[in-house]
MDAnalysis code that builds the backbone (N, CA, C; Angstrom):
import MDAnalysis as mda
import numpy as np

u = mda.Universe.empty(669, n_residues=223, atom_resindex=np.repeat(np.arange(223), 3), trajectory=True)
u.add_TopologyAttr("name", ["N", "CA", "C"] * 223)
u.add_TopologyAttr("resid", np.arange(1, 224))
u.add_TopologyAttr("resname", ["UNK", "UNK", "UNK", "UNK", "UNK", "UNK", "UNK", "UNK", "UNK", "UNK", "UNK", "UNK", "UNK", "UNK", "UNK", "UNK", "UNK", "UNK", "UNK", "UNK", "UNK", "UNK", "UNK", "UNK", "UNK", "UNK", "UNK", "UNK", "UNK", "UNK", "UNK", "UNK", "UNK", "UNK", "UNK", "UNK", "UNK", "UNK", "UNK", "UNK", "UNK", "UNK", "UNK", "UNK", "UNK", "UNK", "UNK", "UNK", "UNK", "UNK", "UNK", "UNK", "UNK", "UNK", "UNK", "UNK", "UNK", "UNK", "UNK", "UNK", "UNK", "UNK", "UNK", "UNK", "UNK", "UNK", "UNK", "UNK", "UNK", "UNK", "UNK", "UNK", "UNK", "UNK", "UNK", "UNK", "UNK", "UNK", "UNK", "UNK", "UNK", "UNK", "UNK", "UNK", "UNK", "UNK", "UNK", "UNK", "UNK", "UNK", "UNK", "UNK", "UNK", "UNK", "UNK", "UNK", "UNK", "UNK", "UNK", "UNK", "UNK", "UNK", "UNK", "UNK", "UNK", "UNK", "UNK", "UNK", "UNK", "UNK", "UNK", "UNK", "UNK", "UNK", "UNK", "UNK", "UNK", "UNK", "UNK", "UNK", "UNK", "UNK", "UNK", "UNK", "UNK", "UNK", "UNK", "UNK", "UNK", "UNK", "UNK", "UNK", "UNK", "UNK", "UNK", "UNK", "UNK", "UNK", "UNK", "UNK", "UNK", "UNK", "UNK", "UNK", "UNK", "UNK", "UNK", "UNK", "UNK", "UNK", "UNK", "UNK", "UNK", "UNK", "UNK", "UNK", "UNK", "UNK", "UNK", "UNK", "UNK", "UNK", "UNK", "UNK", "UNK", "UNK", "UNK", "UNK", "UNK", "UNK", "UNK", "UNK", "UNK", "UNK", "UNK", "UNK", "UNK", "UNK", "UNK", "UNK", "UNK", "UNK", "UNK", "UNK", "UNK", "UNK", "UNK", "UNK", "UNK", "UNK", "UNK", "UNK", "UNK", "UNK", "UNK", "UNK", "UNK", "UNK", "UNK", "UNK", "UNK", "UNK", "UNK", "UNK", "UNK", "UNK", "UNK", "UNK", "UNK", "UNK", "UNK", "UNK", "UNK", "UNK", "UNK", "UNK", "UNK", "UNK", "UNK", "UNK", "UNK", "UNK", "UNK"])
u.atoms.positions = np.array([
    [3.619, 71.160, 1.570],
    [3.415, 70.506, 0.281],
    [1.932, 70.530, -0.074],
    [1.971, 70.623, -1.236],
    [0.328, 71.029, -1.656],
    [-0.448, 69.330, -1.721],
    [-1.635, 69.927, -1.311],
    [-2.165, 68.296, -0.844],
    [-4.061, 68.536, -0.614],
    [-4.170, 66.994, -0.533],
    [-5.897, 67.426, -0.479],
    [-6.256, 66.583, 0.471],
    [-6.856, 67.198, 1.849],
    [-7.586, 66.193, 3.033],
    [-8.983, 66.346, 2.878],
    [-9.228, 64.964, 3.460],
    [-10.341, 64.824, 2.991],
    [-10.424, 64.063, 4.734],
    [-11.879, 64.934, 5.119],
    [-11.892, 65.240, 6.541],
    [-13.545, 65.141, 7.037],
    [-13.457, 63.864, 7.959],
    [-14.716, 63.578, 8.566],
    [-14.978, 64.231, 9.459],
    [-16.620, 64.676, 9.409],
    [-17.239, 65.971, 10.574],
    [-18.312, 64.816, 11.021],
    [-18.894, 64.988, 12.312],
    [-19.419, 64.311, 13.584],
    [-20.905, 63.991, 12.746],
    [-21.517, 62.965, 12.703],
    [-22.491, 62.744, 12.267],
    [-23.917, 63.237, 13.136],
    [-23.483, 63.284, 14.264],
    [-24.244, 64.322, 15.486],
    [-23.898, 64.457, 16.267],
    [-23.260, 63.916, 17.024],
    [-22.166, 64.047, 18.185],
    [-21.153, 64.685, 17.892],
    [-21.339, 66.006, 18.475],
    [-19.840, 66.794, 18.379],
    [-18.530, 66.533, 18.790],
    [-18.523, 65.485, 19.603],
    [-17.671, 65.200, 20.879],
    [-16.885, 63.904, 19.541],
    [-17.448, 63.958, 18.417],
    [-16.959, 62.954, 17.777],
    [-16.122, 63.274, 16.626],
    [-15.816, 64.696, 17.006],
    [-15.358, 65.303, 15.822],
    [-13.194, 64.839, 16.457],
    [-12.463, 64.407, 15.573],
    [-11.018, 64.002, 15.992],
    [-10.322, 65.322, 16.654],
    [-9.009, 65.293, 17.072],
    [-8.524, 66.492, 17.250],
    [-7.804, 66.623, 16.319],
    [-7.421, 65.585, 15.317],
    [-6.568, 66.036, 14.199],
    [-7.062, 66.606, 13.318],
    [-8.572, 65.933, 12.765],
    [-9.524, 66.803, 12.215],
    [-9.638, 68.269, 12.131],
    [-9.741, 68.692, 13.724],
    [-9.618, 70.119, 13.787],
    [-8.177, 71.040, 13.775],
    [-7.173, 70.013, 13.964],
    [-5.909, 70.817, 14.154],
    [-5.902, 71.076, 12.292],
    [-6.027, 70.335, 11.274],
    [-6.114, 69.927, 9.496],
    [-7.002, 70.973, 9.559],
    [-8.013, 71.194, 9.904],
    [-9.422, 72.461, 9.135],
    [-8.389, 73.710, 9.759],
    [-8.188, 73.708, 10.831],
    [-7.243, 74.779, 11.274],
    [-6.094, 75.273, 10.513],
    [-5.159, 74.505, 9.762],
    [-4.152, 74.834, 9.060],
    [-4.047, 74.829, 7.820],
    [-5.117, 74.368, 7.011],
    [-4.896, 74.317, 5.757],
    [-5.680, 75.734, 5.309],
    [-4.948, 75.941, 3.860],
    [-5.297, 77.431, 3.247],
    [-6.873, 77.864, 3.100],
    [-7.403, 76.401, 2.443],
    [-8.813, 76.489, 2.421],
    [-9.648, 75.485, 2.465],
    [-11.428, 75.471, 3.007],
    [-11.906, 74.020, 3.154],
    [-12.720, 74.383, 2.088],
    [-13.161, 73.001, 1.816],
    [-14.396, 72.993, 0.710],
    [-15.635, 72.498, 1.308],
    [-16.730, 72.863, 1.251],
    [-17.727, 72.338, 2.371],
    [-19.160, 72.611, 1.015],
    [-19.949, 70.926, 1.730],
    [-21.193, 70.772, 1.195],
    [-22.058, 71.638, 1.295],
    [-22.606, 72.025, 2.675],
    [-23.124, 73.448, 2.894],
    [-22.499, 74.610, 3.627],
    [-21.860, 75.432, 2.876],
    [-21.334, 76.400, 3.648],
    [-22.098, 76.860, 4.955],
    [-23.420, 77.184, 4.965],
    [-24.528, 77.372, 6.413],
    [-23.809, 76.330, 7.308],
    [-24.293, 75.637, 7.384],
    [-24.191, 74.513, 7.682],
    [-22.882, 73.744, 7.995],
    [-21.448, 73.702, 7.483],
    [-20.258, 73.798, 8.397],
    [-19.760, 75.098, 8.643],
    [-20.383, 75.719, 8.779],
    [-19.809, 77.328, 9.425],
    [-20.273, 77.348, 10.997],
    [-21.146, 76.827, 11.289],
    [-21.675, 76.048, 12.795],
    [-20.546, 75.940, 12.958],
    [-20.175, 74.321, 12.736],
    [-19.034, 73.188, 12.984],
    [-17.828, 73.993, 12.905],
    [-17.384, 74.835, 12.613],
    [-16.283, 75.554, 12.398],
    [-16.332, 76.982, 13.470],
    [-17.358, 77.151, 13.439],
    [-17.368, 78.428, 14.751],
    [-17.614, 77.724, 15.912],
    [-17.600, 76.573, 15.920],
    [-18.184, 75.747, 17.669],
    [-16.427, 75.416, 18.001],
    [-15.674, 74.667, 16.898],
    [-14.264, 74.562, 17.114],
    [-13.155, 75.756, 17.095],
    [-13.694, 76.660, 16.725],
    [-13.048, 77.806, 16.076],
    [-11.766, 77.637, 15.554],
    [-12.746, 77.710, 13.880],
    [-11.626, 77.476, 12.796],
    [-11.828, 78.400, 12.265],
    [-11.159, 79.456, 11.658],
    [-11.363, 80.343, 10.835],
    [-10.633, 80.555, 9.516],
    [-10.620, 79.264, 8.479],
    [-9.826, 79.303, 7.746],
    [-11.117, 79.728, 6.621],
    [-10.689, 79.890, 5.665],
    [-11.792, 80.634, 4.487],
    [-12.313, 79.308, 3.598],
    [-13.814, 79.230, 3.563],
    [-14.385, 78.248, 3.294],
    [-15.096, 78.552, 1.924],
    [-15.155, 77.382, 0.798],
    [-15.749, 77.978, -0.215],
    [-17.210, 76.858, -0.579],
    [-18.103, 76.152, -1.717],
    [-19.226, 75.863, -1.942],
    [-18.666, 74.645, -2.276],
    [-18.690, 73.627, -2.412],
    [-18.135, 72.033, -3.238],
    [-19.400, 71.391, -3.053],
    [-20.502, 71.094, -3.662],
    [-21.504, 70.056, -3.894],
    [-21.667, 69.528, -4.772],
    [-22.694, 68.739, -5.015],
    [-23.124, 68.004, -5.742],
    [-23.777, 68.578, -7.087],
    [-24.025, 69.601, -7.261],
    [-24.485, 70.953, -8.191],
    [-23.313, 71.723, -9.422],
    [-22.099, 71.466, -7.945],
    [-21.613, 72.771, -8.500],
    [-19.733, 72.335, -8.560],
    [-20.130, 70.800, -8.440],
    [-18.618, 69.825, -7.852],
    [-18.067, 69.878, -9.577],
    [-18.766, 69.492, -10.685],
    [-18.147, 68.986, -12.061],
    [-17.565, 70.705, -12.293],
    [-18.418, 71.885, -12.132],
    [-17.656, 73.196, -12.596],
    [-16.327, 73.464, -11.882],
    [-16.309, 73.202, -10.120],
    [-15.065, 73.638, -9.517],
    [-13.976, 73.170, -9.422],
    [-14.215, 71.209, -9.987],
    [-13.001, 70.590, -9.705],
    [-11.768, 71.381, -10.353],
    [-11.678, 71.731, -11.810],
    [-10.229, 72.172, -12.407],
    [-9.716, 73.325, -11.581],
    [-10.839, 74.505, -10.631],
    [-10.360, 75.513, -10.545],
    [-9.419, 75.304, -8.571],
    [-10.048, 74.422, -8.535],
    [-9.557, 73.624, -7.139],
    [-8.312, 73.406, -7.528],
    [-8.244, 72.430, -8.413],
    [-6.953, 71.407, -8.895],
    [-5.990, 72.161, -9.212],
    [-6.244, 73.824, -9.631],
    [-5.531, 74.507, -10.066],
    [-4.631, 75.222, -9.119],
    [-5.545, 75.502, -8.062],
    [-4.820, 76.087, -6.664],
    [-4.095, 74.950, -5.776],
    [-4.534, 73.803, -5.951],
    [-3.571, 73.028, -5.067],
    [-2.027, 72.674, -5.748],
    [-2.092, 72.563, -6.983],
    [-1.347, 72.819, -8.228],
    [-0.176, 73.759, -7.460],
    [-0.880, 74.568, -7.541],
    [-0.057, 76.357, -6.963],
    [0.677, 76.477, -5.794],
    [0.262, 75.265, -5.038],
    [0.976, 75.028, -3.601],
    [0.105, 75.695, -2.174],
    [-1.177, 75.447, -2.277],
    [-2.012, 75.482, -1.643],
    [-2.171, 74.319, -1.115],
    [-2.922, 74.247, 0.057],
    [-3.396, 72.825, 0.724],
    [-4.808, 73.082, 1.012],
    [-5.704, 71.847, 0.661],
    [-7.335, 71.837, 0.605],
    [-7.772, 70.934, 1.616],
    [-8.845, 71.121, 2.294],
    [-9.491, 70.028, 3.379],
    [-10.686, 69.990, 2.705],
    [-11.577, 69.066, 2.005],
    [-12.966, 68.486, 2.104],
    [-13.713, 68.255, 3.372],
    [-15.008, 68.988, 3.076],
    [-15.549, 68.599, 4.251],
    [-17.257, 67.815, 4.141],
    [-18.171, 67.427, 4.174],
    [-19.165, 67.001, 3.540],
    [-20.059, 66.635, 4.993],
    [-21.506, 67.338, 4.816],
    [-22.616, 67.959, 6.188],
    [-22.235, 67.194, 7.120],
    [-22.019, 65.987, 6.908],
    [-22.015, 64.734, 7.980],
    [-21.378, 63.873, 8.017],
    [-20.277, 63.235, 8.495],
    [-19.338, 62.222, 7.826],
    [-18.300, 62.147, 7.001],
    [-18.005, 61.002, 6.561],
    [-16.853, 60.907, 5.492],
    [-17.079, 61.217, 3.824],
    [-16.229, 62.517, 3.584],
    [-16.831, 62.608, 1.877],
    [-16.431, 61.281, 1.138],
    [-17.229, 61.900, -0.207],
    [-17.359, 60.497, -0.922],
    [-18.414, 59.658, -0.909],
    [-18.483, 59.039, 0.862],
    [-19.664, 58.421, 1.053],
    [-20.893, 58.636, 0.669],
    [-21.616, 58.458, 0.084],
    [-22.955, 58.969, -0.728],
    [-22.530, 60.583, -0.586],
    [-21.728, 61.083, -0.612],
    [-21.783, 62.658, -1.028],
    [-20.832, 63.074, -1.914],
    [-20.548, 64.665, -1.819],
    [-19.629, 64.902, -3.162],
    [-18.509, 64.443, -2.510],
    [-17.161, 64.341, -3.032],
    [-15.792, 63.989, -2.820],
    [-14.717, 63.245, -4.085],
    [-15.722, 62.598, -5.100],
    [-14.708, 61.352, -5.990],
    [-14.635, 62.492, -7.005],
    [-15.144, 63.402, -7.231],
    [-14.593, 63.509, -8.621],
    [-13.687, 64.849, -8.598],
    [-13.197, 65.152, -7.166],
    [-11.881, 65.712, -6.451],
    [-11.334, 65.033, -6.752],
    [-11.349, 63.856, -5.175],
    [-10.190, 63.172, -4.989],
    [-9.687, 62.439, -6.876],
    [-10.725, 61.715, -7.442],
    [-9.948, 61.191, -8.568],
    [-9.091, 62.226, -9.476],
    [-9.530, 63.519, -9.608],
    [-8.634, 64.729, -10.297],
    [-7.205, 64.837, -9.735],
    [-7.220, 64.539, -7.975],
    [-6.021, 64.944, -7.497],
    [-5.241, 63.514, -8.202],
    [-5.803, 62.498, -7.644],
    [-4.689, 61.002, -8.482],
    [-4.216, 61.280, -9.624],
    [-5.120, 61.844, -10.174],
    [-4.600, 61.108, -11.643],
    [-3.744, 63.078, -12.190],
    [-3.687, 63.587, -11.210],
    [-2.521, 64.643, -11.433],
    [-1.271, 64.657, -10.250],
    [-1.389, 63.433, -9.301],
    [-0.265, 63.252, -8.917],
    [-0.305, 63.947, -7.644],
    [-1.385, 64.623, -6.991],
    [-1.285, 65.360, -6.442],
    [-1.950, 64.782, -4.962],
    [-0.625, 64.736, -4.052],
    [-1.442, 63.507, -3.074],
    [-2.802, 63.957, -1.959],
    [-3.453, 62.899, -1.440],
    [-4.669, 62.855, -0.897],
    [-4.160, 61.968, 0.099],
    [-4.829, 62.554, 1.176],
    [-4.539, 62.390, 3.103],
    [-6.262, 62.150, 3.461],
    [-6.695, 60.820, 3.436],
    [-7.908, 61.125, 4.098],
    [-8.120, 60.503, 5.494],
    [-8.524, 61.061, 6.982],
    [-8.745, 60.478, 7.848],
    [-9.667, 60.026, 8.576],
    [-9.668, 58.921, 9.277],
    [-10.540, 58.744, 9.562],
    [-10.760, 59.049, 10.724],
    [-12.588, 58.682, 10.602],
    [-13.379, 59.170, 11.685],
    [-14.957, 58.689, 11.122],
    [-15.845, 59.821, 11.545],
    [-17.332, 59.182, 11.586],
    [-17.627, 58.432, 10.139],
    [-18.500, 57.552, 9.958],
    [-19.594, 57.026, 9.060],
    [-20.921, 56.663, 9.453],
    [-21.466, 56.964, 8.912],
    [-22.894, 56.040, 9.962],
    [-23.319, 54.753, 9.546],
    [-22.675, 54.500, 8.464],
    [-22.809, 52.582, 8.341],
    [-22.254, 51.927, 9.141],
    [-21.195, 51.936, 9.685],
    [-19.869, 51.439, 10.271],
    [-20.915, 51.010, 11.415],
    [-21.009, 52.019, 12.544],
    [-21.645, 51.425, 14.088],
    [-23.061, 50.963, 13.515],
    [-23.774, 51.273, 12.409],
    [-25.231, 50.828, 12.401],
    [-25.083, 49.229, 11.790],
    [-23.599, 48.568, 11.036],
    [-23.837, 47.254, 10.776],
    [-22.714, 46.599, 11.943],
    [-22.225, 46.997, 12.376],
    [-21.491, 46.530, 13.914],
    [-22.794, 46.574, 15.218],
    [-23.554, 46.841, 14.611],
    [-24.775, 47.088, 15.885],
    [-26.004, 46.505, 15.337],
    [-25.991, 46.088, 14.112],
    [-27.095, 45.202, 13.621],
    [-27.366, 43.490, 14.241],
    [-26.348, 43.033, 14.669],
    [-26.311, 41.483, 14.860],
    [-26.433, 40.614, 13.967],
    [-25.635, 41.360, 12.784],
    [-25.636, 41.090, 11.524],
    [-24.650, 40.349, 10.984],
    [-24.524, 39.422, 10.577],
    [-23.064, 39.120, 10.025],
    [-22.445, 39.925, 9.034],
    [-20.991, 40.508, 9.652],
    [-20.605, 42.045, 8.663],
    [-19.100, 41.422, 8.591],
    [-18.641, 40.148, 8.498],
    [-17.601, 39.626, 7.616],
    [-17.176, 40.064, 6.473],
    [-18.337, 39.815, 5.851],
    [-18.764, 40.210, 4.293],
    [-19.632, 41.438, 3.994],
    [-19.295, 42.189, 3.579],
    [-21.100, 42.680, 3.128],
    [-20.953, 44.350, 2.376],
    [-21.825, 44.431, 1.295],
    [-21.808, 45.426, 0.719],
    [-22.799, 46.836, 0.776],
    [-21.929, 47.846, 0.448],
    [-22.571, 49.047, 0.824],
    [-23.359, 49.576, -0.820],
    [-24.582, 49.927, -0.541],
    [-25.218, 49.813, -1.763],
    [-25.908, 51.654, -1.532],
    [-25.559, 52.168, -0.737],
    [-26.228, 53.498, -0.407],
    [-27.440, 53.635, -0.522],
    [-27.560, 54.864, -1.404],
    [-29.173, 55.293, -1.826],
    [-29.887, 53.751, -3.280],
    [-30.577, 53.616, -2.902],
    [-31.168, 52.802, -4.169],
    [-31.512, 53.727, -5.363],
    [-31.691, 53.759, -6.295],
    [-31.931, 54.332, -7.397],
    [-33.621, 54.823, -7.237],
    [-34.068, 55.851, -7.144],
    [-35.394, 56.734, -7.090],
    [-36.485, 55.497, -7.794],
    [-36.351, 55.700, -8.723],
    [-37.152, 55.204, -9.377],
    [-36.727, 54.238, -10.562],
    [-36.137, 54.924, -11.956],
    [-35.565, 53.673, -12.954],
    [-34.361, 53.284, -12.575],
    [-34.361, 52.186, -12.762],
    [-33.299, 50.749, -12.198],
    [-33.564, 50.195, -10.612],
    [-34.590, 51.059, -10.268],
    [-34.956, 50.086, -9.124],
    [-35.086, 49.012, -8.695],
    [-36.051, 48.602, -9.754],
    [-36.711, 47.227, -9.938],
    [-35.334, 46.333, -10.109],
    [-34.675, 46.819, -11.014],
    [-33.943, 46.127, -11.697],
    [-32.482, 45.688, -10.841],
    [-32.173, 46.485, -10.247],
    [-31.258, 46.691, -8.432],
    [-31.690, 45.641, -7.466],
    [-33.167, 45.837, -7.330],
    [-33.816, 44.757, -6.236],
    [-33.569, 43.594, -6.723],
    [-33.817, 43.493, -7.864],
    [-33.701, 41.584, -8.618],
    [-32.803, 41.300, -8.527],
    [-31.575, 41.994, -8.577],
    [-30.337, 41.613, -8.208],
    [-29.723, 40.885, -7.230],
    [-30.050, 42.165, -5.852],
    [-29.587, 42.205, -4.476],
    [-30.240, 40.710, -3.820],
    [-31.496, 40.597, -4.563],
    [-32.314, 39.254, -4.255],
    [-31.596, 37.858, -4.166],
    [-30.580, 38.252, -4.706],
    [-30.031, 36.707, -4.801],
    [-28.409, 36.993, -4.084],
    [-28.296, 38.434, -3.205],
    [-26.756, 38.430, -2.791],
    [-27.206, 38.030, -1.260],
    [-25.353, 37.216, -1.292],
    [-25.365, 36.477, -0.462],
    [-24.701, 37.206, 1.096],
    [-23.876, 38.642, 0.827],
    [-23.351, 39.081, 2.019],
    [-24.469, 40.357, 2.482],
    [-24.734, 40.363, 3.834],
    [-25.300, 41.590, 4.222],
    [-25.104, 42.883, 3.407],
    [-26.187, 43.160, 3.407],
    [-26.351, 44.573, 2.648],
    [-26.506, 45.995, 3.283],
    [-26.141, 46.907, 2.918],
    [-26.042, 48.231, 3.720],
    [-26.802, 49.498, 2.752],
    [-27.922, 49.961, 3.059],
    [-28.619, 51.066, 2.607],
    [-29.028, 52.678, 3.889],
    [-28.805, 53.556, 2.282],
    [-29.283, 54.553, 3.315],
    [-30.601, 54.793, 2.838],
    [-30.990, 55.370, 3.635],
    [-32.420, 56.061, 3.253],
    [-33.568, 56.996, 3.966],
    [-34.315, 57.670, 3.308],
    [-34.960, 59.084, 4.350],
    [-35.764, 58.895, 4.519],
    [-36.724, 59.361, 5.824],
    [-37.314, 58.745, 6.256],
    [-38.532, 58.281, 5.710],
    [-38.624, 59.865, 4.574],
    [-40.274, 59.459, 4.042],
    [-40.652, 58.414, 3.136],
    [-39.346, 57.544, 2.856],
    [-39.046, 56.429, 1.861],
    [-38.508, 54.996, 2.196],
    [-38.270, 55.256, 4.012],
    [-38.401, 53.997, 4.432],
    [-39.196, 52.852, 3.984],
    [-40.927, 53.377, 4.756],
    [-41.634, 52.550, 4.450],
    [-41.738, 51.731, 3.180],
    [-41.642, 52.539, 1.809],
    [-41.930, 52.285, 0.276],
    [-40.783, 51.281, 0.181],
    [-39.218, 51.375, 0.614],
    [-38.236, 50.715, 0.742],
    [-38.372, 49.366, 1.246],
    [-39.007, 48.835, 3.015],
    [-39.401, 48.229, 3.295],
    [-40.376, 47.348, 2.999],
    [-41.104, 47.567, 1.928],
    [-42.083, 47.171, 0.923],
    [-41.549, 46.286, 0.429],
    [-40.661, 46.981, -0.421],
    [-40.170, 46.217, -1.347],
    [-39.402, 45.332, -1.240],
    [-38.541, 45.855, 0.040],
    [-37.894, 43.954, 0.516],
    [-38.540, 43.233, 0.682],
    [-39.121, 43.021, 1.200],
    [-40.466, 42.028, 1.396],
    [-40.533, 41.419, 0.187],
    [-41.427, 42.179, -0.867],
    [-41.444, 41.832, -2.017],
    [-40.246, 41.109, -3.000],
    [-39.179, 41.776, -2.397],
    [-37.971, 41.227, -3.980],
    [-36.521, 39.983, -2.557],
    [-37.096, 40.303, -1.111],
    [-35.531, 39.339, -0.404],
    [-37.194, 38.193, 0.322],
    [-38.218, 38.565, 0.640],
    [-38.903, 38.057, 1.171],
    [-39.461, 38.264, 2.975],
    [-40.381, 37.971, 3.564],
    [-41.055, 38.619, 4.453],
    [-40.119, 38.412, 5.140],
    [-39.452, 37.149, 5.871],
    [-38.887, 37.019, 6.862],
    [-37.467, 37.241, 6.865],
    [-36.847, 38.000, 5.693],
    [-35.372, 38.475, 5.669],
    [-35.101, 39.540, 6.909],
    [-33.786, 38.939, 7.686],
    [-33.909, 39.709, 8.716],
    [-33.313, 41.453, 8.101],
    [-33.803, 42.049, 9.261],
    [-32.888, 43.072, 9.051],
    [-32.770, 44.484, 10.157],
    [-32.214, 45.420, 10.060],
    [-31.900, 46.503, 11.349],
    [-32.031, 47.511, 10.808],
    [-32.739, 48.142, 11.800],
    [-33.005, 50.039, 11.104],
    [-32.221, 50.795, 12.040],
    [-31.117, 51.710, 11.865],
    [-31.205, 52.480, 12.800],
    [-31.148, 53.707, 12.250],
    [-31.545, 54.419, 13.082],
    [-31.602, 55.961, 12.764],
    [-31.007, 56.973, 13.785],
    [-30.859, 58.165, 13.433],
    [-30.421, 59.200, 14.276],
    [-29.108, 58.696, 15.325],
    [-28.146, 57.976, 14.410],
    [-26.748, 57.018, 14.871],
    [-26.025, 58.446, 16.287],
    [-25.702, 58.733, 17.221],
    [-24.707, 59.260, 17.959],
    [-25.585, 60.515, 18.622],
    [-26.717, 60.438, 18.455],
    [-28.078, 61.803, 18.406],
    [-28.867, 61.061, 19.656],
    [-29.412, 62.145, 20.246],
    [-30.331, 62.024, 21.403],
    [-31.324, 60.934, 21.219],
    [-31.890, 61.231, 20.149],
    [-32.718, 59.876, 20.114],
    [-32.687, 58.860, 19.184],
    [-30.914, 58.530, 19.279],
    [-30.859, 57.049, 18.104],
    [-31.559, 55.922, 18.776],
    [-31.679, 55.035, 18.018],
    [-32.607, 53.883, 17.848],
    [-32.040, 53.002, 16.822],
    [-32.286, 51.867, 17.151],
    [-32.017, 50.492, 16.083],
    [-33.123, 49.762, 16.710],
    [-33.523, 49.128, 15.574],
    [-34.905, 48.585, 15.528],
    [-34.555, 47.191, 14.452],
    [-34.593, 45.809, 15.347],
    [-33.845, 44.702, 14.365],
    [-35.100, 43.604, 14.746],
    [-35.445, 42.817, 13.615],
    [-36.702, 42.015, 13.517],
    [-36.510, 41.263, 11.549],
    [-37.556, 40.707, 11.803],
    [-37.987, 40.163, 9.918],
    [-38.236, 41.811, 9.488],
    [-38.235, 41.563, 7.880],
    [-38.632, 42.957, 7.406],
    [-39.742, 43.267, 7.822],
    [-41.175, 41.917, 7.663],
    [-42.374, 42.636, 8.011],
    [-42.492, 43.081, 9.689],
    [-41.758, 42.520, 10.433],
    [-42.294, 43.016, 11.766],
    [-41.198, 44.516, 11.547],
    [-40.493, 44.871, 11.131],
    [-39.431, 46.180, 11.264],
    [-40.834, 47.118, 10.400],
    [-41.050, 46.497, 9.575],
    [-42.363, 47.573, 8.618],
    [-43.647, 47.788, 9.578],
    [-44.253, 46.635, 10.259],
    [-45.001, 46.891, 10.912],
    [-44.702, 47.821, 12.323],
    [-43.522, 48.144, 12.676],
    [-43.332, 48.844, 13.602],
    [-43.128, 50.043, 13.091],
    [-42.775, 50.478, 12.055],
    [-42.732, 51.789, 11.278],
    [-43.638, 52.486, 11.114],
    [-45.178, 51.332, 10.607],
    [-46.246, 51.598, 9.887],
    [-46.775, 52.334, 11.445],
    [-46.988, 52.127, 12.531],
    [-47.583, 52.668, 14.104],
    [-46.640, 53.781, 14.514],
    [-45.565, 53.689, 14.264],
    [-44.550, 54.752, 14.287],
    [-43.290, 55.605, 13.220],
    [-43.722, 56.967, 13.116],
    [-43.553, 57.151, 11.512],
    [-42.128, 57.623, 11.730],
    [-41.126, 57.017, 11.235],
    [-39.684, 57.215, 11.464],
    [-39.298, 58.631, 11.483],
    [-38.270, 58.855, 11.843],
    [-37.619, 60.522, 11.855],
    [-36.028, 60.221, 11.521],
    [-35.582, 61.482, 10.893],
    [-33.715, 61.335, 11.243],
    [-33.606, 60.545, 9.860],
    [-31.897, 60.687, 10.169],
    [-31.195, 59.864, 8.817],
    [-31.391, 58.363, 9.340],
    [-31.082, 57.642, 8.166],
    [-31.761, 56.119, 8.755],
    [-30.243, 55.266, 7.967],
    [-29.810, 54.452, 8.714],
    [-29.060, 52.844, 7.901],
    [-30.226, 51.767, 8.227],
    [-29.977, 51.174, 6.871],
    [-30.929, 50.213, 6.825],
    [-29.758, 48.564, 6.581],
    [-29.795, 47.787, 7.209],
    [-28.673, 46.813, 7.271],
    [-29.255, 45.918, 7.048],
    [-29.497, 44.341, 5.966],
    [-30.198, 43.376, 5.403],
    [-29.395, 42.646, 5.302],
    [-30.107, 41.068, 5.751],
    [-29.570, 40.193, 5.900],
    [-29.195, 39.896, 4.325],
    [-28.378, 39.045, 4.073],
    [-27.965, 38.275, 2.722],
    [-29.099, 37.075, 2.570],
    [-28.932, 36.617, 1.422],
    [-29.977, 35.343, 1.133],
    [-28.586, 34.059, 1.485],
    [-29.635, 33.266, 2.834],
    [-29.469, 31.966, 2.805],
    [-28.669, 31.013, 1.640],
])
């Protein structure tokens, strides 16, 4: 039956990739992948050799109809996205929402995220708490921070490394110095790290040591 998986790859740990994962990239007609370079690794280390085509963030609004059209046809599609679960700050929604709203069902499984173990590993209270990804570059920044300033459940950000620091700034500035919070970086990788303190002592340990790797940034809620 024609269908669309949507399929988590190891955030660095290979050993973290599912076996259903690979048995799904194995059988379906075709995958769609963020960087073709780049899961053609992941696919020659498991050996999958199903025919892989381009799906990003560039080039996702031109291919959705011609996708939708072949699964239509009785094809079956796997999503795949560099690191993790699509969707998650990457391409994936404006698939998956094409397949809903044509009826056309979606299988997604799970497996890696890198928020998941970085706010289960924060000592954070994660009862509650919202995932806010990338912050906005530049306009609506300000306007994002004034917000978040007054939320009350832990907060979840990503961010690179060369924008930590500028990031860390600004909590300070808009949640206040002593809002706690957890950095970790390089989650399932040789040299992950979580680093949990007030913002200014997490900044001041940044500022002597200049971060590397993908980073979750996990913030306490306001009191």
């Amino acid at each position: 039956m024609a269908k669309l998986f949507l399929v988590p790859t190891p955030i660095g740990n290979l050993e973290d990739m599912t076996f259903r994962a690979v048995k799904v990239l194995k059988e379906v007609d075709f995958i769609l992948a963020e960087d073709t370079r780049n899961s053609g690794k992941l696919l020659k280390h498991f050996e999958v050799n199903t025919p892989m085509h381009s799906h990003h963030m560039h080039n996702e609004h031109k291919t959705v109809d011609l996708i939708l059209k072949r699964i239509q046809n009785g094809e079956t599609a796997a999503l795949i996205s560099d690191a993790g679960t699509p969707a998650i700050s990457d391409p994936g929604f404006l698939l998956t929402r094409a397949c809903v709203e044509n009826k056309i069902e979606v299988d997604c499984l799970p497996g890696a995220t890198a928020f998941v173990p970085a706010l289960v590993n924060s000592g954070l209270p994660n009862d509650k708490f919202i995932f806010e990804g990338f912050l906005p570059p530049k306009k609506g920044r300000q306007t994002r921070l004034k917000i978040l300033a007054e939320e009350t459940r832990t907060m979840i950000f990503y961010e690179s490394p060369h924008k930590l620091l500028k990031t860390l700034g600004h909590f300070v500035e808009y949640f206040g110095a002593e809002r706690k919070v957890s950095v970790s970086r390089e989650i399932t990788k040789l040299h992950e790290e979580t680093v949990r303190g007030s913002v200014t002592e997490v900044l001041q340990h940044y500022e002597q040591k200049a971060p590397k790797g993908e980073i979750v940034v996990i913030v306490e809620g306001r009191n």
